[in-house]
KEKE-3310 file (N, C-alpha, C; in steps of 0.2 Angstrom, whole numbers, plus 5000, padded with zeros to 4 digits):
npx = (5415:5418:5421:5418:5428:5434:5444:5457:5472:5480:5495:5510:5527:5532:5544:5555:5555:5546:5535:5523:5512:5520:5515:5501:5498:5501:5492:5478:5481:5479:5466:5455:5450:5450:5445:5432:5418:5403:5394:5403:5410:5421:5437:5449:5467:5482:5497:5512:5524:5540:5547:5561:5566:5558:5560:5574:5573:5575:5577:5577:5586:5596:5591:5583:5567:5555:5559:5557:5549:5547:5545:5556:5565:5555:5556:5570:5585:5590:5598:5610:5617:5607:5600:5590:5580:5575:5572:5559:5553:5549:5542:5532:5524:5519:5511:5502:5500:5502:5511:5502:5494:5478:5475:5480:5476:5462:5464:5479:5483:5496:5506:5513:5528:5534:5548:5543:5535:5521:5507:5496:5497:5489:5498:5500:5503:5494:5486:5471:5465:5448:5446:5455:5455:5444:5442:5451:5445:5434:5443:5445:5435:5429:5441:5441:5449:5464:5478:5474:5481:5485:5496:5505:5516:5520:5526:5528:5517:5525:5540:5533:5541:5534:5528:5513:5510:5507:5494:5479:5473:5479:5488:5501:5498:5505:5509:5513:5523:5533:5548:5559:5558:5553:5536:5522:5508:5495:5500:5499:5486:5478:5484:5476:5462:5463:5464:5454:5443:5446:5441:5430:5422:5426:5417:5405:5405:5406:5393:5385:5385:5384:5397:5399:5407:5418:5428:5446:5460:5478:5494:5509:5524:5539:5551:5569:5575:5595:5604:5618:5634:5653:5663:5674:5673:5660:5652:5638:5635:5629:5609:5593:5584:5579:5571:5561:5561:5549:5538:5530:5522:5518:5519:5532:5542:5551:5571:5566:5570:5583:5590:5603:5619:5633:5639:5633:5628:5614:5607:5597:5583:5584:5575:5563:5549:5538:5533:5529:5532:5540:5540:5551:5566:5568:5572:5574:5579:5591:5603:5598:5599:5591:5585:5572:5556:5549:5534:5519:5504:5489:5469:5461:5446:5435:5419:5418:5408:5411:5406:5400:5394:5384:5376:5362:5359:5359:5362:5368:5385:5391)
npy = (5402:5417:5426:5439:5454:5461:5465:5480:5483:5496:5500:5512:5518:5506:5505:5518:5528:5529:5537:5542:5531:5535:5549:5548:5540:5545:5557:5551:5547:5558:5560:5552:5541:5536:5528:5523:5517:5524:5513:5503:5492:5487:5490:5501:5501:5511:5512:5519:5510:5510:5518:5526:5525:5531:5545:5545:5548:5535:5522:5509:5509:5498:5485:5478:5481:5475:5462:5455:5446:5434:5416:5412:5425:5430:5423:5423:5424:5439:5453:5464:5468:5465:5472:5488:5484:5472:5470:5480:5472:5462:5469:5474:5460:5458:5467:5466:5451:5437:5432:5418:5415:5415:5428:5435:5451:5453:5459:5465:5480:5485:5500:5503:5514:5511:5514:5510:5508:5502:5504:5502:5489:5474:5465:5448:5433:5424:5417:5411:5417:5422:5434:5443:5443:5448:5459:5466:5463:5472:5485:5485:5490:5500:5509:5512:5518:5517:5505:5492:5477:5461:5452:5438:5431:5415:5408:5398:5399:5402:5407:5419:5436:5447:5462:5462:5447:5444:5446:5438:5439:5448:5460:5468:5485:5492:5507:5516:5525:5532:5541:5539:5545:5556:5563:5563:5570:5564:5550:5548:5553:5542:5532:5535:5534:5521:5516:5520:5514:5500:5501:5502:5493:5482:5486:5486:5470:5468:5469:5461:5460:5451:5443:5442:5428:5424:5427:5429:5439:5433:5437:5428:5426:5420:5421:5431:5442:5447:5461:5459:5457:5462:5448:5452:5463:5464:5475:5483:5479:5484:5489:5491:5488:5502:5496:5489:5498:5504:5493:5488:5472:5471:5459:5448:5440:5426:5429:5444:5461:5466:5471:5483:5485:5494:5499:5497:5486:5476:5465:5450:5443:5428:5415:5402:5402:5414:5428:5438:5453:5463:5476:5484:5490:5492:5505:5502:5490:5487:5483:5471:5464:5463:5465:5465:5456:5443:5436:5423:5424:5420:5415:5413:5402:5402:5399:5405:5415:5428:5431:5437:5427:5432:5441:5445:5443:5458:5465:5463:5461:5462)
npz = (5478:5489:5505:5511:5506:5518:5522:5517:5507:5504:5497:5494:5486:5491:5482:5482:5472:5464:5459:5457:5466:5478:5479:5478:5489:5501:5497:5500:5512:5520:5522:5537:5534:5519:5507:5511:5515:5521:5525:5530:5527:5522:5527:5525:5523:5521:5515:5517:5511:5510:5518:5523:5509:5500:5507:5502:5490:5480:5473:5484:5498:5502:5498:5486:5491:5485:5483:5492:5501:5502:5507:5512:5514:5524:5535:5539:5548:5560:5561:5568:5556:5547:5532:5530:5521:5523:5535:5534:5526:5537:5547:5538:5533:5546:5549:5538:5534:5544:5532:5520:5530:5540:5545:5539:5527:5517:5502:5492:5486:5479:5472:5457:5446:5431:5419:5403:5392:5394:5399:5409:5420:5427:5439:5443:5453:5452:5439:5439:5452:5455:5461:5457:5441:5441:5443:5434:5424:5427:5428:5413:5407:5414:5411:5395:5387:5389:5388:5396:5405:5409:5418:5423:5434:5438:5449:5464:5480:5490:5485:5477:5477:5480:5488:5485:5489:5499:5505:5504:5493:5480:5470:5460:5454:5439:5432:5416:5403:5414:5421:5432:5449:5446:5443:5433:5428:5419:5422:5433:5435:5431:5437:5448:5446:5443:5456:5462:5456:5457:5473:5471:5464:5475:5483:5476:5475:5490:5491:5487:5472:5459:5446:5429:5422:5408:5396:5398:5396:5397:5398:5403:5412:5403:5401:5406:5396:5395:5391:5378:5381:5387:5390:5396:5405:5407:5404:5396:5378:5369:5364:5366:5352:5339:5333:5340:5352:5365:5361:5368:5374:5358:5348:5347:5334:5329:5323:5321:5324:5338:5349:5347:5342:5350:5339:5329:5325:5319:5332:5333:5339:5346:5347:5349:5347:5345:5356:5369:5372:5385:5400:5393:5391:5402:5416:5428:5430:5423:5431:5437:5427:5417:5400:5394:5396:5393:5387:5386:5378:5383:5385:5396:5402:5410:5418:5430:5442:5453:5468:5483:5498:5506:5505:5494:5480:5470:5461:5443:5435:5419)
capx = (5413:5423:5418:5418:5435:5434:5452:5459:5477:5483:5501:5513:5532:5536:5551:5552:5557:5540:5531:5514:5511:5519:5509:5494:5496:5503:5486:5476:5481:5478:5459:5455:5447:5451:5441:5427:5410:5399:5393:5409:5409:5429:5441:5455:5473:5486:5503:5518:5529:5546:5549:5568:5569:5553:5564:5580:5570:5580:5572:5579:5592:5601:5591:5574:5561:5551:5559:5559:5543:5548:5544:5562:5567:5553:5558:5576:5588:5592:5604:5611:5616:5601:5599:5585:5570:5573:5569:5556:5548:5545:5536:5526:5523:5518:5505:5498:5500:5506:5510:5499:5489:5471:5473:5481:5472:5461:5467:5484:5485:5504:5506:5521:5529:5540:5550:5543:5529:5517:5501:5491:5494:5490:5502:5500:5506:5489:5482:5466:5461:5444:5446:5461:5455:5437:5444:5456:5440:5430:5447:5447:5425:5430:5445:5443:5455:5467:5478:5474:5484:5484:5503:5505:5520:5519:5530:5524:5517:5531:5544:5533:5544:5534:5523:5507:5509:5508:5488:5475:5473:5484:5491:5502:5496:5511:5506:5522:5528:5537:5554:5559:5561:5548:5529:5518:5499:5493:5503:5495:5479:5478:5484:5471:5456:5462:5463:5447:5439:5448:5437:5422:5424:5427:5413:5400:5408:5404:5386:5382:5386:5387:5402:5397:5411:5420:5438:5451:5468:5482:5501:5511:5530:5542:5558:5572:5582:5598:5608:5623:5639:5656:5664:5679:5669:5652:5650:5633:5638:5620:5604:5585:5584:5576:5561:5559:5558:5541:5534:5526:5513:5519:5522:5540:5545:5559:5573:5566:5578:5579:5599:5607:5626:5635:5644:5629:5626:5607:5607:5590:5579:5585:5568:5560:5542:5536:5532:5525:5541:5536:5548:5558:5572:5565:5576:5578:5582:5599:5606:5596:5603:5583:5585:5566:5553:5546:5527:5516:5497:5483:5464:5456:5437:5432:5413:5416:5404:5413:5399:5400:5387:5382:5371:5356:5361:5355:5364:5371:5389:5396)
capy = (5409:5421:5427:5449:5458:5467:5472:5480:5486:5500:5502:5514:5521:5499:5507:5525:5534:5527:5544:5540:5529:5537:5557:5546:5535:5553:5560:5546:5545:5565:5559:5547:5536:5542:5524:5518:5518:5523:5506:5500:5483:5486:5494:5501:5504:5516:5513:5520:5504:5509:5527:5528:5526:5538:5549:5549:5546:5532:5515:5506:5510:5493:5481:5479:5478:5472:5456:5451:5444:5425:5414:5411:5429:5433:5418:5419:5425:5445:5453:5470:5471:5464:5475:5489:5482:5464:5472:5484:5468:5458:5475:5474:5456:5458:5473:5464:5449:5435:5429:5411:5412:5415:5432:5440:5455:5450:5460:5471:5482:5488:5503:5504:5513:5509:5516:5505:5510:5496:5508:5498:5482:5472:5460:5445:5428:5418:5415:5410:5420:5426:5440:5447:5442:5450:5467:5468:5463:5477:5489:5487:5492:5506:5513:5508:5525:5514:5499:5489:5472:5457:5450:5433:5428:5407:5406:5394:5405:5402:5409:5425:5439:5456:5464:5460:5442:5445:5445:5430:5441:5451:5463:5476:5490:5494:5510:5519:5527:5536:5542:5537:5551:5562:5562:5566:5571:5560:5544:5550:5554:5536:5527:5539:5533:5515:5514:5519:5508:5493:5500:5503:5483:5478:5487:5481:5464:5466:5471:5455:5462:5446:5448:5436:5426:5426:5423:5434:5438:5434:5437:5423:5429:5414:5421:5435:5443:5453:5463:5458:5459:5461:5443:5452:5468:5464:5481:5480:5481:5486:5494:5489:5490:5506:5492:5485:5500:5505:5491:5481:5467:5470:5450:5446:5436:5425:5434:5450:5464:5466:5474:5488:5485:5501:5499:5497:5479:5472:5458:5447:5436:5420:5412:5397:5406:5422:5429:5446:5457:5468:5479:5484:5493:5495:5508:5499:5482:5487:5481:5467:5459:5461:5471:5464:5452:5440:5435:5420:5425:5414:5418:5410:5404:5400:5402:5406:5421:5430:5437:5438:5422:5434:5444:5444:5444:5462:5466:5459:5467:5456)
capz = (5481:5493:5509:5511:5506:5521:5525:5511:5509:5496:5496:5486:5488:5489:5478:5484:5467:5459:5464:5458:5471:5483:5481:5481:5496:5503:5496:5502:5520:5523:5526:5541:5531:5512:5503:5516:5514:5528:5528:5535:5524:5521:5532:5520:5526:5515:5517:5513:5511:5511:5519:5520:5503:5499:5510:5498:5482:5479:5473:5490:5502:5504:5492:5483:5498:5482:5482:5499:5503:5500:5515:5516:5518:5528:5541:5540:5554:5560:5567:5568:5552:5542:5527:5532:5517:5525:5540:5533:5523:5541:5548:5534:5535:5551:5547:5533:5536:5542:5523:5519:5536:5538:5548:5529:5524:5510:5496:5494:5480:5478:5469:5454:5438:5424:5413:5399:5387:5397:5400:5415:5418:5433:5440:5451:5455:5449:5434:5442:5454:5450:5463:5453:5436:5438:5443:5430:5419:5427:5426:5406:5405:5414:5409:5387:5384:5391:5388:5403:5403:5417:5418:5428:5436:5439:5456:5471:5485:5497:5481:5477:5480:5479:5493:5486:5487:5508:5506:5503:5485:5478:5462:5460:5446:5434:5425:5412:5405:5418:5421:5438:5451:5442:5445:5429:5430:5418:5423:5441:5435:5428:5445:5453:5443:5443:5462:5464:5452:5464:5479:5469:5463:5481:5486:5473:5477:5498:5494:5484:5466:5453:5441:5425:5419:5403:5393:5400:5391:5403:5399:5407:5410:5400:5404:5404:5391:5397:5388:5375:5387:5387:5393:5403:5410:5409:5403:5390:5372:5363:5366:5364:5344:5340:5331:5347:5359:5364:5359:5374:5370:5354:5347:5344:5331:5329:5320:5320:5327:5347:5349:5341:5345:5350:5335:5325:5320:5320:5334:5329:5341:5340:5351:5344:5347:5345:5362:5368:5375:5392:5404:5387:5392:5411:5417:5437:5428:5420:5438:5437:5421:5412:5397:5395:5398:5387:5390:5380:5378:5383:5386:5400:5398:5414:5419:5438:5445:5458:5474:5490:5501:5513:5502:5492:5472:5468:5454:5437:5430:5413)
cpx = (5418:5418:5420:5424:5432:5439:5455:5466:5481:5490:5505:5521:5536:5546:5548:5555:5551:5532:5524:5512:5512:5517:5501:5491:5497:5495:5479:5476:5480:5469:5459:5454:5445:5447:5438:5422:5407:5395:5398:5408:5415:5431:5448:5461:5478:5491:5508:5524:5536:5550:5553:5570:5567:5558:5571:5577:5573:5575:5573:5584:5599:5599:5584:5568:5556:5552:5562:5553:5543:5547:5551:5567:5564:5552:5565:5578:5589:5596:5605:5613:5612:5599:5591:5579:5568:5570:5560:5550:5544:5541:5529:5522:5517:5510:5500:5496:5498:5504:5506:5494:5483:5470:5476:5476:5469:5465:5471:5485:5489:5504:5514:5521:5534:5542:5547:5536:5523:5509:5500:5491:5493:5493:5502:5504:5499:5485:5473:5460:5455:5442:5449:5458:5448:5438:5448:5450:5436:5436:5445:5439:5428:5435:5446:5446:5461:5471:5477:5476:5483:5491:5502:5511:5520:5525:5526:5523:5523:5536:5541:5535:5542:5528:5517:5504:5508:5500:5486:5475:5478:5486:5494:5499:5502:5508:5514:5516:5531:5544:5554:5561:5558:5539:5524:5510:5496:5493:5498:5488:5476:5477:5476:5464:5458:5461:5456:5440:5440:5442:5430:5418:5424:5418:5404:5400:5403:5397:5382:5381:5387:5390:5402:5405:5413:5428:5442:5459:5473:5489:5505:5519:5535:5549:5561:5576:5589:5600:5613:5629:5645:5660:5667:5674:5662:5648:5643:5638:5631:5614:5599:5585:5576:5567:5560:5556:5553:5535:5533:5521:5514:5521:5528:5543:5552:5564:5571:5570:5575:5584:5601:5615:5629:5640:5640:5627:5620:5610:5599:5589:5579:5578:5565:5553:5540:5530:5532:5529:5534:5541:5552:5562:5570:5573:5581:5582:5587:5602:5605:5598:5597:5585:5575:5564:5549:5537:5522:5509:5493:5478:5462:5448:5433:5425:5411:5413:5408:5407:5402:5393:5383:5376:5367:5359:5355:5355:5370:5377:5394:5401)
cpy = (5411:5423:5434:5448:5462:5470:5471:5483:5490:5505:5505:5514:5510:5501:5515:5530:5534:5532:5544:5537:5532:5544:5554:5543:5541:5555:5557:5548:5554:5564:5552:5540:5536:5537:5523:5522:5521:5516:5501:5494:5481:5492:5493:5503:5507:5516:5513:5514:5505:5516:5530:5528:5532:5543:5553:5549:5540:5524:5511:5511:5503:5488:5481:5476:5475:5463:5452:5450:5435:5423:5412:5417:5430:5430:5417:5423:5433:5447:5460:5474:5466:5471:5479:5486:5477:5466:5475:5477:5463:5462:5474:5469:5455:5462:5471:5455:5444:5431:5420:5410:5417:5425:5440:5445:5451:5453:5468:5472:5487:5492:5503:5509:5510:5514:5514:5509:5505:5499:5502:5492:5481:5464:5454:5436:5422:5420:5412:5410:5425:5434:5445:5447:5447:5457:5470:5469:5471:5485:5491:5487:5497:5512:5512:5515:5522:5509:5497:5481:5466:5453:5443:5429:5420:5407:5403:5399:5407:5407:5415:5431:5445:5453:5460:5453:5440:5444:5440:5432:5447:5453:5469:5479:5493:5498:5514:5521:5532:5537:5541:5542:5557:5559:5567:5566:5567:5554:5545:5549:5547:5530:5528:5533:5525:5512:5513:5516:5502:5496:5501:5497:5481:5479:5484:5472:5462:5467:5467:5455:5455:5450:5441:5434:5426:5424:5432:5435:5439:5435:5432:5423:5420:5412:5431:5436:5448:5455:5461:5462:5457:5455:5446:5457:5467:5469:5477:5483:5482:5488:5490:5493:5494:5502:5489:5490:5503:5500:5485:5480:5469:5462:5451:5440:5433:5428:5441:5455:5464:5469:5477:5488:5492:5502:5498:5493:5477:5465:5455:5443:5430:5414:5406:5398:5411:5424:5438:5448:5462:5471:5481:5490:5495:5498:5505:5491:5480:5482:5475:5461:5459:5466:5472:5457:5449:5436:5427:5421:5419:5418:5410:5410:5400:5402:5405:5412:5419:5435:5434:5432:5425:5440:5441:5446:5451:5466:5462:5463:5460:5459)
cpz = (5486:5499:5507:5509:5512:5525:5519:5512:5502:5497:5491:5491:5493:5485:5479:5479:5463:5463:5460:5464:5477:5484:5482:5487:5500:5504:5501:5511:5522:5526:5531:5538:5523:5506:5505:5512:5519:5526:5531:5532:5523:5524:5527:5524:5519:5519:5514:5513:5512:5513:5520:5514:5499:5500:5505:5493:5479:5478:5479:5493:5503:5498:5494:5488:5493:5480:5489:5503:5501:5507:5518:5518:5525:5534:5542:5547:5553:5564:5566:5561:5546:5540:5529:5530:5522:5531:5540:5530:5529:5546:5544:5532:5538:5552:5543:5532:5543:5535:5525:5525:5534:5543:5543:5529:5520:5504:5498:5488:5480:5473:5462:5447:5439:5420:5405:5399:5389:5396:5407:5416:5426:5434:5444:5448:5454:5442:5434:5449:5452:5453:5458:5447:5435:5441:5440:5424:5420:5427:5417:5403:5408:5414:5401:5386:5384:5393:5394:5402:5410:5415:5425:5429:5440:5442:5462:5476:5490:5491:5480:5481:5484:5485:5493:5489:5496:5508:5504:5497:5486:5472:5464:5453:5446:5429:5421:5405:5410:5421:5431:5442:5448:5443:5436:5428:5427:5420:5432:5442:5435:5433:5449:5453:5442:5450:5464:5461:5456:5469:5476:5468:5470:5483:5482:5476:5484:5495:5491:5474:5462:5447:5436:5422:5413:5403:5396:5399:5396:5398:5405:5406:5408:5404:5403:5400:5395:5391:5384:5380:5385:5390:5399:5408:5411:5406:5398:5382:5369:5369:5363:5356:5342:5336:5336:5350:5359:5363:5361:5372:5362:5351:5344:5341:5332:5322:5318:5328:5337:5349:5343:5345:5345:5343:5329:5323:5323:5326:5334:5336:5339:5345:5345:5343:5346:5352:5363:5373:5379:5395:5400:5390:5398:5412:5425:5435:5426:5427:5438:5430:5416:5409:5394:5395:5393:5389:5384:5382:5379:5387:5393:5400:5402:5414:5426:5438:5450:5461:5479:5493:5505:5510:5496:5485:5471:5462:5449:5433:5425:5413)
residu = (UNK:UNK:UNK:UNK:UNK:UNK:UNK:UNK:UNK:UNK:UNK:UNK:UNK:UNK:UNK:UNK:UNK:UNK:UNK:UNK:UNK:UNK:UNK:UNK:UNK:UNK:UNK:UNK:UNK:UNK:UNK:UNK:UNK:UNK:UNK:UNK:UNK:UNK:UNK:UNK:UNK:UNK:UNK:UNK:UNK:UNK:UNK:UNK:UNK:UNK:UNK:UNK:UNK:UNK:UNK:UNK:UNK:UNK:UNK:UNK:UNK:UNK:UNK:UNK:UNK:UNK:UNK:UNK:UNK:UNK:UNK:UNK:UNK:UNK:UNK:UNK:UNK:UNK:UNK:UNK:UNK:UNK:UNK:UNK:UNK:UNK:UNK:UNK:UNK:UNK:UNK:UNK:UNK:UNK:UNK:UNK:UNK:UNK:UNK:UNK:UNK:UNK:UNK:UNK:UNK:UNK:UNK:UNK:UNK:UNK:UNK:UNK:UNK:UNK:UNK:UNK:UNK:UNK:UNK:UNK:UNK:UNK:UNK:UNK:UNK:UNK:UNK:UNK:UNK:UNK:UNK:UNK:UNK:UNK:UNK:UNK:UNK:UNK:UNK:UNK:UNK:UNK:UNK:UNK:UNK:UNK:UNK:UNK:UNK:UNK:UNK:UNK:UNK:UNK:UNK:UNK:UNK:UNK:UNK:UNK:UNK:UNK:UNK:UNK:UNK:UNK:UNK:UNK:UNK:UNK:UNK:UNK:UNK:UNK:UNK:UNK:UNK:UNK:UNK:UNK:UNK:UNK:UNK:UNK:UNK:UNK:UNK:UNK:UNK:UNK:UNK:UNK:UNK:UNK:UNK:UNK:UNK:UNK:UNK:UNK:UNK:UNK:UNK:UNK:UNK:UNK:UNK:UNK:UNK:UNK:UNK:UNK:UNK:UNK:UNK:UNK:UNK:UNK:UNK:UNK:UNK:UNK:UNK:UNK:UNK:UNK:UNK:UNK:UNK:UNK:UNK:UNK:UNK:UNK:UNK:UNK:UNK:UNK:UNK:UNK:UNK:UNK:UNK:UNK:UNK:UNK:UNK:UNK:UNK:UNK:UNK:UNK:UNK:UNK:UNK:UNK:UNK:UNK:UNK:UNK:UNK:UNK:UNK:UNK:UNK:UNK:UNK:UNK:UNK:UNK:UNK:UNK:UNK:UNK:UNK:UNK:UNK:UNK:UNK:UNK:UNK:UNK:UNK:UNK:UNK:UNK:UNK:UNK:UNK:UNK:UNK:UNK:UNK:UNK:UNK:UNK:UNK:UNK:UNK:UNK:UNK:UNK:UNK:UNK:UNK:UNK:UNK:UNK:UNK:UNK:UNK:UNK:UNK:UNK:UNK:UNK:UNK:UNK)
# end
C-alpha cells in the first residue's frame, strides 16, 4: 500500500523544441491552481523545465538537461563553467526533490515528443511500480482510440538519467508523431487529455479508490541500434529501410530488412531474437548514435491493488 500522492509535479519544455509539453505546461500554469481539487488532497506544481532552451526552441543549449539527473551528476563539482542544464538539473533537483530522499515529491510526470510513430507510451525506470503500472492501465480504459504503451528502462536509481526519475514515482509520457520544433493539435490534444486522466487517477487514488489488479504488457528496452558508418568519417551510410519505418512495436525478426544503404543495398537484422524496434529513426538521436531501440515484450501478472490506507474503500475500478 502507498500513502496519498499529495505532491504532484507535471513538467514539460525538459527539451525545449518538444512543444506539446511546453503550450501545455504554458497553458496550465495561466491558472493559480490549473489541476487541484477543492479538497486539497494534492497540491500540483507545473513547470517549465528547461526555459533557456524553450526560449531558442532548441532541444538544449549546452547538453541534454534530460540526461543529467544521475546521482553522480546531480552531486558532482560546479564552477563557472558547469554547462547551464547541469546547473538547470540541480535547481530542479532541488525543487523536486532531493532525488532518493523522503522529502521527493510523490510523482513527476515529464512531458515529451518524438519524431517516431510511437502513439502514447509511458516511460519509466520500473517495472513494478504499481503506481506507474495502474495509471498506464487506467490510461489504456480511457483513451481505447489510442495506442497507449508502458516502456521500461532497467537502470539502478542512482544511474537513472531523465527528470522523472527525481520523484518517489515517476514517468515521462512520450506521445509522436511529431516534428520537432512544431506543435500539432492532435498530438497536443492527446497530451492534453492524457494529463488529465494522470490527475484524475491521482485523485480517485487520494480518496481511497481501489484499482484491481491484473497482467500488464511492459516493453523492456535490450539495447541500441546506430546507424551503418563510414569507418574514417563516421558519416551514416544508410537510412531506416523503408519496411521498417513506422513501424514501432511492430516485432522485428531476425534477417528481416532494417537499413537501406544510400547506395541502395538491403542491410538485414542480424539479432538472434525477434525484438519490438521503438524510437525508429528518432530525429534527436541521430547525435546520439541510436538509429532505434530495441524492446522485448513481457506481461506482468501481479495481483497487487493499488489504494490509499487513509480512506475508507469506496469504490472499485478493474
Amino acid at each position: 500500500m502507498c500513502t496519498l500522492l499529495s505532491r504532484v509535479a507535471v513538467c514539460g519544455g525538459t527539451h525545449g523544441n518538444e512543444l506539446s509539453g511546453v503550450y501545455l505546461v504554458r497553458e496550465l500554469q495561466k491558472t493559480e491552481k490549473p489541476l487541484e481539487e477543492e479538497d486539497e488532497l494534492v497540491s500540483v506544481l507545473v513547470v517549465l523545465s528547461n526555459p533557456r532552451a524553450v526560449q531558442q526552441c532548441r532541444r538544449y543549449t549546452e547538453t541534454d538537461l534530460n540526461r543529467c539527473f544521475t546521482h553522480a551528476t546531480l552531486n558532482g563539482p560546479e564552477s563557472d563553467k558547469t554547462p547551464y542544464e547541469i546547473t538547470r538539473s540541480r535547481e530542479l533537483n532541488s525543487l523536486l526533490g532531493p532525488k532518493g530522499s523522503p522529502e521527493a515529491v510523490d510523482l513527476i510526470c515529464d512531458l515529451h515528443n518524438t519524431t517516431a510513430n510511437m502513439g502514447l507510451c509511458l516511460i519509466a525506470y520500473s517495472d513494478h511500480d504499481w503506481i506507474c503500472l495502474h495509471i498506464f492501465r487506467y490510461l489504456q480504459r480511457q483513451m481505447p482510440d489510442i495506442p497507449v504503451r508502458y516502456i521500461h528502462f532497467d537502470f539502478p536509481p542512482k544511474e537513472a538519467y531523465s527528470l522523472e526519475s527525481v520523484g518517489k514515482h515517476g514517468f515521462a509520457i512520450e506521445i509522436g508523431p511529431q516534428p520537432h520544433g512544431v506543435v500539432r493539435s492532435n498530438i497536443y490534444t492527446t497530451m492534453k487529455a492524457g494529463v488529465q486522466h494522470v490527475m484524475d487517477w491521482v485523485r480517485f487514488f487520494n480518496s481511497g479508490t481501489i484499482f484491481e489488479g491484473g497482467s500488464v504488457e511492459v516493453y523492456t528496452m535490450v539495447k541500441n541500434i546506430d546507424y551503418p558508418r563510414d569507418s574514417e568519417t563516421h558519416s551514416i551510410t544508410a537510412a531506416i529501410h523503408p519496411q521498417l519505418q513506422d513501424q514501432d512495436f511492430c516485432l522485428l525478426h531476425p534477417n528481416d530488412p532494417l537499413f537501406q544503404t544510400f547506395s541502395g543495398e538491403t542491410l538485414r537484422y542480424k539479432g538472434k531474437e525477434p525484438l519490438y524496434p521503438f524510437f525508429i529513426n528518432e530525429c534527436a538521436y541521430y547525435e546520439k548514435g541510436i538509429a532505434l531501440s530495441l524492446a522485448r515484450r513481457k506481461f506482468t501478472n501481479g495481483e497487487c491493488r493499488a489504494h490509499s490506507p487513509w480512506f475508507h474503500n469506496s469504490k472499485v475500478i478493474q
